[in-house]
C-alpha positions in Angstrom: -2.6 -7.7 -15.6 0.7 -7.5 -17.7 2.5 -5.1 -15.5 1.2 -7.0 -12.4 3.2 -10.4 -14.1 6.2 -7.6 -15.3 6.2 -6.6 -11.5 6.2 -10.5 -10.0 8.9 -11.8 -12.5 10.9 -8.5 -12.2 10.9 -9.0 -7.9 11.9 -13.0 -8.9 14.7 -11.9 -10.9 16.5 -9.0 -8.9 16.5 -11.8 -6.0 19.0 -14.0 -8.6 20.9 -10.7 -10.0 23.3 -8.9 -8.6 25.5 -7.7 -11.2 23.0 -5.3 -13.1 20.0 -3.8 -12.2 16.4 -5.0 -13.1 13.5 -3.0 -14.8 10.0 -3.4 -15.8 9.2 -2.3 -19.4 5.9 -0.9 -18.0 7.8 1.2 -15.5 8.3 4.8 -15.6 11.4 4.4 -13.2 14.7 6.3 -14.9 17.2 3.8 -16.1 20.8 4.2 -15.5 22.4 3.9 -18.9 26.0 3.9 -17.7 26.2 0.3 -16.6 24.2 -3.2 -17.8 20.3 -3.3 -17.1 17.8 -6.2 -17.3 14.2 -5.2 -18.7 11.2 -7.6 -18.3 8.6 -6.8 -20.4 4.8 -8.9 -20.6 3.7 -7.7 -24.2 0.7 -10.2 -24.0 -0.8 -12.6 -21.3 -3.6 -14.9 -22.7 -6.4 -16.1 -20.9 -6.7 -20.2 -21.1 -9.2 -22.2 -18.6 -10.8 -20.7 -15.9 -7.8 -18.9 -13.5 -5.2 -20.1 -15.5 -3.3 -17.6 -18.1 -0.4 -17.6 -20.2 2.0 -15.3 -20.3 4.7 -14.3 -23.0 7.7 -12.8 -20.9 10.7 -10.9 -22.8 13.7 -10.4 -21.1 16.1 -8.1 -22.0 19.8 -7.5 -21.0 21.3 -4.4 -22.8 23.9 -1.7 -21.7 26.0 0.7 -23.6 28.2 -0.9 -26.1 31.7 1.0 -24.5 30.6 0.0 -21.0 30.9 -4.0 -21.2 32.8 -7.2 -22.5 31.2 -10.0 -24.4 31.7 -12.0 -21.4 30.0 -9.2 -19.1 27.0 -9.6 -21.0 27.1 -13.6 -20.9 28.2 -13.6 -16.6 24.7 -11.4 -16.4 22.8 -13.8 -18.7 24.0 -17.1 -17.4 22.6 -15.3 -14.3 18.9 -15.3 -15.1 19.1 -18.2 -17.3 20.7 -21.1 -14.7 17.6 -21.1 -12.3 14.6 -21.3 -15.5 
């Protein structure tokens, strides 16, 4: 079930990105490492009350060091984080 949720939140967040690309941490897609990338990982989804779950969703924005600014970093996190 985690990389089914991985899969759903990684489709949600590519359609509100457009400045880096977006990843699942279960994938076995290549990365590109020459530019910014978003992970989303699903290390644990709990089962609570009969179809209802809870997930713990990490998401990660990385990139090499020489590629970006600060503020590159910040443009592609105020990105995900305005619509949650």
């Amino acid at each position: 079930m985690n990389s089914q949720v991985e899969s759903a939140f990684a489709q949600w967040i590519s359609g509100l990105v457009n400045s880096a690309p977006v990843y699942t941490g279960s994938s076995s897609t290549e990365m590109d490492v020459t530019g910014l990338a978003i992970v989303v990982t699903v290390p644990q989804v709990e089962f609570v009350l009969y179809q209802l779950h809870k997930a713990t969703v990490e998401i990660l924005i990385g990139g090499p060091a020489f590629h970006a600014s600060l503020s590159n970093y910040r443009n592609v996190a105020a990105e995900v984080l305005e619509p949650i």
